[in-house]
C-alpha positions as CSV (number, residue, x, y, z in Angstrom):
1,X,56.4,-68.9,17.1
2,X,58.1,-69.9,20.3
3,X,61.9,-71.4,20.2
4,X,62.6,-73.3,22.7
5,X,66.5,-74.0,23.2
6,X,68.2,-76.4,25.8
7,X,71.4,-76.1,26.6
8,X,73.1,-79.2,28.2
9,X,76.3,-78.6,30.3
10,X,78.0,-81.7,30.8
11,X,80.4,-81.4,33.5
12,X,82.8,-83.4,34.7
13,X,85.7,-83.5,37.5
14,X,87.9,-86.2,38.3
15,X,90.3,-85.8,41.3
16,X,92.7,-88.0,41.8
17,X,94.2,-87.8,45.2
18,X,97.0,-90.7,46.1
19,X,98.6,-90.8,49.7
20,X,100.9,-93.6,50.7
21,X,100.6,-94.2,54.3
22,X,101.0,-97.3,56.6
23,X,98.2,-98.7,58.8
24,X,98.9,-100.0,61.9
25,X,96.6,-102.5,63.6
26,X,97.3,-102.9,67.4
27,X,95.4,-104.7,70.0
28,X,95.1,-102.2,72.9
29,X,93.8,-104.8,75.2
30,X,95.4,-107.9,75.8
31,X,94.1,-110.9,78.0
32,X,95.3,-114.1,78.9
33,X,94.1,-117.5,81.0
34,X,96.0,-119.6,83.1
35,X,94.6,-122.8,84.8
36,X,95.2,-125.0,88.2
37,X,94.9,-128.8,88.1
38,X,91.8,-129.5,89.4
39,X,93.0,-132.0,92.2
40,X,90.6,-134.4,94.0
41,X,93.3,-136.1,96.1
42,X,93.1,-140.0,97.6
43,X,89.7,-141.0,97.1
44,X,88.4,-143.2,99.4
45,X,85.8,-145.4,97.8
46,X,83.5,-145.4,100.4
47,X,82.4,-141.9,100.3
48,X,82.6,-141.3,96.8
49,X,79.3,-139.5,96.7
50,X,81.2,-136.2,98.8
51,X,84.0,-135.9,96.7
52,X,84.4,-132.0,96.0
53,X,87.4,-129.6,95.4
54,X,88.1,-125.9,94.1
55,X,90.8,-125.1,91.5
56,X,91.0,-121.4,90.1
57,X,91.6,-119.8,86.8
58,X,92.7,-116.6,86.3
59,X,92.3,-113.9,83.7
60,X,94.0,-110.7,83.1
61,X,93.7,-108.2,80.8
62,X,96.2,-105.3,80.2
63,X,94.9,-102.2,78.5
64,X,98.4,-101.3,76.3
65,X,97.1,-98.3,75.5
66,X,97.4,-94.6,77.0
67,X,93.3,-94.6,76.7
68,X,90.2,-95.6,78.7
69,X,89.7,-99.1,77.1
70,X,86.3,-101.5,77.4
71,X,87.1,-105.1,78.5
72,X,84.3,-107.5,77.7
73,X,85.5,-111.3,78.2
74,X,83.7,-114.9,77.8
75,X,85.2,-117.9,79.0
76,X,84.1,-121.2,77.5
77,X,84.6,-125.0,78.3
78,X,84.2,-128.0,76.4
79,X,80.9,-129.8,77.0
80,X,81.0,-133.3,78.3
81,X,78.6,-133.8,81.0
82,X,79.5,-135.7,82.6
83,X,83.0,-135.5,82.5
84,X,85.1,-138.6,83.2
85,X,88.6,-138.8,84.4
86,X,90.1,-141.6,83.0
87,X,93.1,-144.4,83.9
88,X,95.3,-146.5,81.5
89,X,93.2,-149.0,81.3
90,X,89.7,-146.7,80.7
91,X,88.2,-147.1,83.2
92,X,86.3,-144.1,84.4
93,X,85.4,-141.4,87.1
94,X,82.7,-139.4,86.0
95,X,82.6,-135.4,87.7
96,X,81.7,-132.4,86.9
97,X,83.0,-128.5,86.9
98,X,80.4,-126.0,88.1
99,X,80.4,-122.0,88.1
100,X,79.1,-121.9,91.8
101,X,79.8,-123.7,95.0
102,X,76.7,-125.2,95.2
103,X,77.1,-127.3,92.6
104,X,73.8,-126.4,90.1
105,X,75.3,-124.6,87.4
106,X,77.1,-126.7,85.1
107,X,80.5,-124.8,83.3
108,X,80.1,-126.0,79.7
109,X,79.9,-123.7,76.5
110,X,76.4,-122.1,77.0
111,X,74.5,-125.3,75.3
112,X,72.5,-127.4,76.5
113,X,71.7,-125.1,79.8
114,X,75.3,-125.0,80.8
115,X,76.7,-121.8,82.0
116,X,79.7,-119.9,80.6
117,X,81.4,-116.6,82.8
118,X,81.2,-113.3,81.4
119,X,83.0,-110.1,82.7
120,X,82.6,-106.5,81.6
121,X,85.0,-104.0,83.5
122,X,86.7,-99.9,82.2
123,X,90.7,-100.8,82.2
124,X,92.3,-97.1,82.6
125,X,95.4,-95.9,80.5
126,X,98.1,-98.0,81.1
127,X,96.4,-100.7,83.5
128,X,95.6,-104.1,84.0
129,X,93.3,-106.5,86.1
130,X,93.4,-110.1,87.6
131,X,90.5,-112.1,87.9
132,X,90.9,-115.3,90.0
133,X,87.6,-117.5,88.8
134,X,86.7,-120.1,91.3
135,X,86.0,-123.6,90.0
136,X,83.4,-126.6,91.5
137,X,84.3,-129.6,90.8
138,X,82.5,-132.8,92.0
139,X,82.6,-136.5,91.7
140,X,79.6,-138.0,90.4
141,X,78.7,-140.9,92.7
142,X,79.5,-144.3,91.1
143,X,79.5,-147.6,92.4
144,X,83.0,-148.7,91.0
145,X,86.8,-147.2,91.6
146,X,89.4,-149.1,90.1
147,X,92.8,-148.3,92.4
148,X,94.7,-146.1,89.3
149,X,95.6,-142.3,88.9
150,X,92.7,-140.9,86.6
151,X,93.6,-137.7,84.2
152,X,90.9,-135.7,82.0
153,X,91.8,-132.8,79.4
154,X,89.3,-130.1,79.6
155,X,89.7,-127.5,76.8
156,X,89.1,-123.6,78.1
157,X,88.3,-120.7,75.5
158,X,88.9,-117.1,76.4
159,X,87.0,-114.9,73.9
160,X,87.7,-111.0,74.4
């Protein structure tokens, strides 16, 4: 007759291990976005249909750290298109921003075929980098100027 025995070995370990320490979260890249007024001047009413300017925006980034750093950056605008400039008494001046000067490319928030601006770039150690971002703008022909200054609020999002 065989005898079989088993043997179970239960073994068990339990290591506690408790370290107090602090965790510091920094940003090691910072960016930031500044804006000119987009300015269209007098308009004369009778060549409303070549109304353009250029503004700028700017970005800079500044790599706080003593390391090689990645910058990846989106800018964003609010959608309205067309845009309209407004008086006191509503009336309206519709326009539009664009990403390039020949007016095709509407700056918007990447809906609806508009184009938003994108920028990759290495910051080194201890460095930082302006971008000055040309802006289109362009009055939509209309048929109608009331004689009044005309303001618009356009929202702009830097992402990083």
């Amino acid at each position: 007759m065989i005898k079989k025995k088993f043997i179970f070995f239960y073994l068990s370990s339990i290591i506690q291990l408790n370290l107090g320490f602090i965790v510091e979260v920094r940003a090691s890249v910072l960016c930031n976005i500044t804006s000119n007024n987009i300015d269209f001047g007098d308009i004369n009413t009778q060549y409303n249909n070549q109304i353009k300017t250029v503004s700028t925006i700017t970005v800079e980034c500044r790599n706080d750290s003593n390391v090689q750093q990645t910058v990846n950056y989106t800018v964003k605008f609010n959608l309205n298109s067309p845009r309209n400039l407004k008086n006191k008494n509503n009336n309206i001046i519709p326009y539009n921003i664009y990403y390039d000067y020949n007016f095709s490319q509407i700056l918007g928030d990447g809906t609806n075929g508009s184009r938003i601006i994108t920028n990759s770039y290495i910051l080194s150690g201890l460095e930082h980098r302006k971008d000055d971002l040309p802006l289109y703008a362009k009055i939509i022909p209309s048929n109608y100027f009331s004689v009044y200054s005309y303001t618009d609020t356009v929202i702009i999002t830097l992402d990083y």
